[in-house]
N, C-alpha and C positions, 0 to 999 in steps of 0.2 A: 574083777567083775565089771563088764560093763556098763555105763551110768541108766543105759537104756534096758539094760536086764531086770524080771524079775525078781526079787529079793522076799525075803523073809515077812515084806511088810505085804505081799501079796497076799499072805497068810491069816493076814490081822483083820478079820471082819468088817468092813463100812462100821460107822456109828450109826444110829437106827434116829431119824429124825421122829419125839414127841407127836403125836396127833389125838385127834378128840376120839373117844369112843363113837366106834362104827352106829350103834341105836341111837345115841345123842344125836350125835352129826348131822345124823341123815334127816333128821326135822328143823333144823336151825342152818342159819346163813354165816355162820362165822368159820373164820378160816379151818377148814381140815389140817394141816400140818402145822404147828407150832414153835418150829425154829429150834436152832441148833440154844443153848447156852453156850459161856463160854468157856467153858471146861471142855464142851461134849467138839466145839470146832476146833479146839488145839487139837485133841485126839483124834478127828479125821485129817487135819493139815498134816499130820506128824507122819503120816502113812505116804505123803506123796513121796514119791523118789529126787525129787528135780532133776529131770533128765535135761542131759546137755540140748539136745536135738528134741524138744517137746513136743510129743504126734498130739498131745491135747489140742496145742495152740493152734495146730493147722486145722483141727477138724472145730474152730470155734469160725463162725462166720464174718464177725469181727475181728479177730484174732487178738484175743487179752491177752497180756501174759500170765498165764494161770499160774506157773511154777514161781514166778514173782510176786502175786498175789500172796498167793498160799504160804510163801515164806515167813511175809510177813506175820502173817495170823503166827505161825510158830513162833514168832519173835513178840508178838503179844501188841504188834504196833496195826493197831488196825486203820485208823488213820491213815499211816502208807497204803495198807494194802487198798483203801477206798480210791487213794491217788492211781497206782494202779489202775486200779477196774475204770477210773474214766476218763484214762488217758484213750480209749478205742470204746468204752461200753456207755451212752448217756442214761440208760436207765437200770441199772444193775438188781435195783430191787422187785423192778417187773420180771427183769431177766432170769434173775434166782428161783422164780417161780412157775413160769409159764413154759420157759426155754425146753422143748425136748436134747436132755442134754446127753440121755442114754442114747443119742446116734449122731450128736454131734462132737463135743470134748470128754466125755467121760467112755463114748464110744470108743474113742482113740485113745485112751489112757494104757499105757502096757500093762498096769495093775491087774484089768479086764481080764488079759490072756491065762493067765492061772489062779484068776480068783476077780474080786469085786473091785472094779474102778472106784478112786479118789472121787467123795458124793461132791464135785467142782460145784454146781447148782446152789446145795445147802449153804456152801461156803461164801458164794458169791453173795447169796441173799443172806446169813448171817453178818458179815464186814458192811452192804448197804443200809442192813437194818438198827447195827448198831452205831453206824459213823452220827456222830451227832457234827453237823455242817455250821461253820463259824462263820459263813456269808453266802450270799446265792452263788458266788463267784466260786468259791469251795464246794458248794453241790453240783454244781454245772461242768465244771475242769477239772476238781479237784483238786488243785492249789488254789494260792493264796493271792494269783493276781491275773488278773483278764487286761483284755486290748478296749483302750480307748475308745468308745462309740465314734461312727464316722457318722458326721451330716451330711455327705455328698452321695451315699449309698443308700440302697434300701431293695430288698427283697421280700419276695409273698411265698407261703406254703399255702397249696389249697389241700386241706384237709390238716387234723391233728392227731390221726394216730401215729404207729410207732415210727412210721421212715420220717413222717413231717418234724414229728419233734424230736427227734436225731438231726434232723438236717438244719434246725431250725436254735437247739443245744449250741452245734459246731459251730456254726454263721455268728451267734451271741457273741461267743465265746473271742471270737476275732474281734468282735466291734462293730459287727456287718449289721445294720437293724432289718431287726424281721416282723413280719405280721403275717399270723397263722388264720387263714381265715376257716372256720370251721361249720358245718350243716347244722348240726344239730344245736341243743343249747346246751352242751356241756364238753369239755375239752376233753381227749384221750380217744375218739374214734373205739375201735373194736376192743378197748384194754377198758373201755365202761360201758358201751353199749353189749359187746359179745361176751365178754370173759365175764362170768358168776364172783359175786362177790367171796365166797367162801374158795375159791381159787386165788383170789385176786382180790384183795379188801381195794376200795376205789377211794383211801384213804394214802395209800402209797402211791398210786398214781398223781393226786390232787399235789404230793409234796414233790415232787419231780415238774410237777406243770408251775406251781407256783415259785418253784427256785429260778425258772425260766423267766416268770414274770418279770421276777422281781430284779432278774438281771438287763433286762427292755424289752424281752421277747412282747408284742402285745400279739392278744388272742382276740377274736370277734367273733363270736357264735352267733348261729342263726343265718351263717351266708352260703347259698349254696352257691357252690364252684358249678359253673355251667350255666345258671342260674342269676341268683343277685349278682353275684360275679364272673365276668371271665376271663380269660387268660390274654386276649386281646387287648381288654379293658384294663387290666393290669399293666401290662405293655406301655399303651399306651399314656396313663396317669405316671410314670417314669420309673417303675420298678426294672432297674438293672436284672435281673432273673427271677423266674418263678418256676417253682418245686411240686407237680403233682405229686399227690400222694392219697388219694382220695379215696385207696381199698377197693376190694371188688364185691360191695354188697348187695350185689342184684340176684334174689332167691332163686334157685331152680327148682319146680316142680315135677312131678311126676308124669304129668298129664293121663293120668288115668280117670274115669268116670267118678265126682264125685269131690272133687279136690274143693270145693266153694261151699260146701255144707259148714255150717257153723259148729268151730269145733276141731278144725284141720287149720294149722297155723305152718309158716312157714318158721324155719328155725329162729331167721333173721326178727323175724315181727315178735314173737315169743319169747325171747331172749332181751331183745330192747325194751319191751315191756316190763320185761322182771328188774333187770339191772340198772338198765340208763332213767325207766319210769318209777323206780323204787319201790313194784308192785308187788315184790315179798314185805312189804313194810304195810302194807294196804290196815283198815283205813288212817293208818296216819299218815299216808303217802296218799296222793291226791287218784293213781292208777290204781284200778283195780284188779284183781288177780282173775282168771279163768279158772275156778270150779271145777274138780274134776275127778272122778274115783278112779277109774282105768285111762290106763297112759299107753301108747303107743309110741316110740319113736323110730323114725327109719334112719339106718346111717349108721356108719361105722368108722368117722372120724372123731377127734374133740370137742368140735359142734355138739354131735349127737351125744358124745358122754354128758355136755355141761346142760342139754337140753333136759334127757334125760332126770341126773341127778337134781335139777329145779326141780323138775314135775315133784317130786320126794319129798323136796323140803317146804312145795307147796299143799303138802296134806294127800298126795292121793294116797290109795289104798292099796293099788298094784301098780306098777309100773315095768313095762317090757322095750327090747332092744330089736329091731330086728334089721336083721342083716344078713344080703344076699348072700353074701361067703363065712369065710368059717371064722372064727376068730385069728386063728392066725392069720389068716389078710386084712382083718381090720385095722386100719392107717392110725388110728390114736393113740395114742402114748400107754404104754404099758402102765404106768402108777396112774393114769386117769382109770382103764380098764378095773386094773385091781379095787383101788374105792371104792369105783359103786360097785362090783359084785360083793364087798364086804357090808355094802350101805344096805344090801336085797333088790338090786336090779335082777332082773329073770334077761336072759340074752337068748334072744330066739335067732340061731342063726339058722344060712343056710333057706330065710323064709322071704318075699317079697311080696307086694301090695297088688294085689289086681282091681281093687274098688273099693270106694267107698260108702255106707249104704247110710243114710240119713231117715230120721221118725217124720211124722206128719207134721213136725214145725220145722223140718231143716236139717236140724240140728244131728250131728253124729250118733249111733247108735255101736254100726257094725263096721268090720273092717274084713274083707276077703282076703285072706293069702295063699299065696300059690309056692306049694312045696318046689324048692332050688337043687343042683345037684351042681360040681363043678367039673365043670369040660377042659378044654385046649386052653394054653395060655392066652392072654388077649395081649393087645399093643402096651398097656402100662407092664407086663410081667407074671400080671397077677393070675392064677383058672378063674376062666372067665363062668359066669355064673350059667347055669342052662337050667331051663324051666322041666318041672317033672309033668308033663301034663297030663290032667286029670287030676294029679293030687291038690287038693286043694282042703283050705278051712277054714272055719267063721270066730273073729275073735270079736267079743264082747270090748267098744271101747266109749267113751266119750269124750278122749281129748286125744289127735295123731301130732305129730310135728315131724315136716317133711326137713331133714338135716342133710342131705345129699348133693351140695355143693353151692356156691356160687356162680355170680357173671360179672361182666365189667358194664359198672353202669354207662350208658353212653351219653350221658350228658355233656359232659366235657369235651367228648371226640365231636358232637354234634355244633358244638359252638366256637370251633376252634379251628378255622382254614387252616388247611397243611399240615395239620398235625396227622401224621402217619399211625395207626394201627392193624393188629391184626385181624383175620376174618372173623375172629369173635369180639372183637372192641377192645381188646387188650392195648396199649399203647407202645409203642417201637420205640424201644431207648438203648443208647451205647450200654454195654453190660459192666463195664470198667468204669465212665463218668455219670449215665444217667443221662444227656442230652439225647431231646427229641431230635424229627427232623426239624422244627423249627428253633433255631439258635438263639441261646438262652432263657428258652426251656426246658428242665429237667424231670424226670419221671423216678417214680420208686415206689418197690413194695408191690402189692397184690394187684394194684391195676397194671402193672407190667409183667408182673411173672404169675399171674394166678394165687389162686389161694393158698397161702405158703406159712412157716413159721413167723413170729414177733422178729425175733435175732435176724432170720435172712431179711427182713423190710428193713431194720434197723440197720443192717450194714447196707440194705440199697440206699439208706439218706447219708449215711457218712461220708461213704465215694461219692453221691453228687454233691454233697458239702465241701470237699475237699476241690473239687472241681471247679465251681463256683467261686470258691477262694480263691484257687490260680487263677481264676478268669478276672475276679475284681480287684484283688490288690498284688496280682504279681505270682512268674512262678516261685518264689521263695514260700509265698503264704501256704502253698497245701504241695502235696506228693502229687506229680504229676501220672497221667494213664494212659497204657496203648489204648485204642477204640477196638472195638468190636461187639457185632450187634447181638444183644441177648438172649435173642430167639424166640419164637412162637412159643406161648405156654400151653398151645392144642398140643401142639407135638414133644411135649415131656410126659 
């Protein structure tokens, strides 16, 4: 039988990862899934096949060796398998969590084809969660020994989410010193301002940014790129490269009648407020929460799941989804979907926003919706939404959150001669290194490709890390790359 076929372990059910009771859950901020024991990831590792030729590896954006990993865990040396995961992965224990892995490596898993993919995800974040790390140098590489800091070098990240502190990991990790300059006051960009704690505890992030530290990475919060600082200025103070990475979190609205009533929050403001402002902690957290018995969210990505499920755990009463199309063209993650409708999210598809109606103080009362139907495909793929007109109807709300996409802020593009973008601000970078048009510097993640996964930003900072490295100490220091330009992320 072939090593890529099928077998009898196709047969052997996933292991079922622990979670909190659905009523619990849904009021408290602690993590939803509970992690594998280790009894329960031997018996998922044990399912894998090790295919000689692994379609996991290709469909990983990094490309781990999963079949390597997973060995290990069968061999009970986790340890290894930790070496593994960050020989290509810098933050495996975000990854284990956030990663949509049902359509990147567990998509391609041949187990899939006559039964349930290898849970790769649980595994990866089980081996992260439990690797107890014997120096920064070990959390960072995963062996036991790093390169020499160089004093003749020195590199900037402006921003610190996940491409920065990938690109910023790898740079360490050679000896190359880095200084991640970051906006806000607290490190990790959309892994603490966007992503919910009970996704995402901002405890595992904190141990990933501080293994960095403590290896020389230095971090500066409070600067904005474009701003306190910029890319010129960098240049010029003697940074051999600098690595945008800055996210693309500029809100998009609706522009319907209505949208500035108090009580209409953009996902971006809503979510920073709960997470990065500690404002499900309120008042022992200095933020306070927004109040609110009926919940509206619009959006049918992860945004709008994680938006959503806050409103929950912040006390409302009801809480609704609505979304132009049906649930099967809803972009978010299947096990995000399934939670909250086990949490009692209500999913109004199929329904969109025509106004919003405000009381004599301002303040949100009603929200109008206009009954959707689906028509002709549109340019993404998807039946493009079409209004039923005349139908229409009046929901009772007092809090909406507009969750329907990003933009690229333009701060950066605005203070920075030559730097080439696209018609929407997105930044033009080789797809292979990450170099702008202006020579050394490099671009990655959401402000180049649009709103995208954690893993694809994190493999945009690896390849310009690896880039960067040829470029500073030689091509021996990183794999070298053909060029070619990334593309408009209008036209994906």
């Amino acid at each position: 039988m072939s090593a890529n076929a099928p077998s009898k372990k196709a047969k052997v059910p996933r292991t079922a990862m622990p979670e909190q009771d659905p009523k619990i859950r849904a009021r408290n901020f602690s993590e939803v899934a509970l992690g594998y024991t280790e009894a329960m990831a031997a018996a998922e590792a044990a399912r894998c096949l090790q295919c000689k030729k692994p379609a996991c590896r290709k469909g990983c954006p990094v490309e781990i060796d999963i079949p390597a990993f997973i060995k290990k865990i069968v061999e009970c040396d986790h340890d290894a398998a930790y070496a593994v995961l960050r020989e290509t992965n810098s933050l495996p224990a975000v990854c284990g969590r956030v990663c949509p892995q049902e359509t990147q490596c567990e998509g391609s898993c041949i187990l899939g084809k006559k039964g349930e993919p290898v849970a790769i995800g649980r595994l990866e974040r089980f081996v992260a969660d439990t690797y107890l790390a014997k120096s920064a140098c070990d959390t960072v590489t995963g062996g036991p020994a790093c390169a020499m800091p160089r004093d003749d070098l020195k590199v900037a990240c402006i921003g610190s989410g996940p491409s920065s502190l990938t690109c910023a990991g790898y740079l360490a990790a050679k000896g190359i010193p880095v200084t991640v300059f970051e906006a806000l006051h607290e490190v990790g960009g959309v892994l603490v301002y966007g992503i919910p704690e009970f996704r995402l505890p901002k405890a595992v992030v904190r141990q990933e940014v501080e293994a960095m530290r403590a290896l020389g990475v230095e971090f500066r919060t409070n600067w904005v790129g474009g701003k306190t600082i910029t890319v010129p200025e960098l240049l010029e103070s003697g940074h051999d490269a600098v690595f945008i990475g800055v996210g693309a979190g500029l809100p998009r609205f609706l522009g319907i009648p209505g949208e500035n009533l108090i009580g209409v929050f953009s996902a971006n403001e809503y979510l920073t407020r709960v997470n990065l402002g500690r404002a499900y902690k309120f008042p022992a957290a200095d933020t306070p929460t927004f109040p609110a018995r009926h919940v509206v969210v619009f959006g049918g990505g992860n945004v709008a799941m994680d938006s959503a499920r806050t409103a929950m755990r912040l006390g409302a009463e009801k809480v609704s989804l609505a979304y132009r199309r049906t649930e099967h063209e809803m972009p978010c993650r299947r096990e995000e979907l399934h939670h909250a409708t086990e949490e009692g999210l209500e999913i109004l598809c199929l329904n969109a926003p025509l106004e919003f109606i405000g009381d004599e103080n301002g303040r949100l009362k009603q929200i109008v919706m206009q009954k959707m139907m689906l028509g002709e495909p549109d340019a993404s793929g998807r039946c493009a939404p079409v209004a039923c007109q005349g139908d229409t109807c009046v929901l009772d709300a007092d809090l909406a959150v507009v969750a329907v996409g990003t933009g690229a802020n333009p701060l950066i593009s605005q203070t920075t001669p030559g730097l080439e973008t696209y018609r929407r601000g997105y930044i033009v970078a080789d797809a292979a290194t990450g170099e702008t048009s202006i020579r050394n510097v490099f671009a990655g993640g959401d402000i180049v490709t649009g709103a995208a996964t954690v893993i694809s930003a994190m493999g945009a900072g690896r390849r310009a890390a690896k880039a960067i490295a040829e470029r500073l100490l030689g091509p021996a220091a990183a794999e070298p790359s053909a060029a070619k330009p990334a593309g408009d992320p209008a036209e994906h």
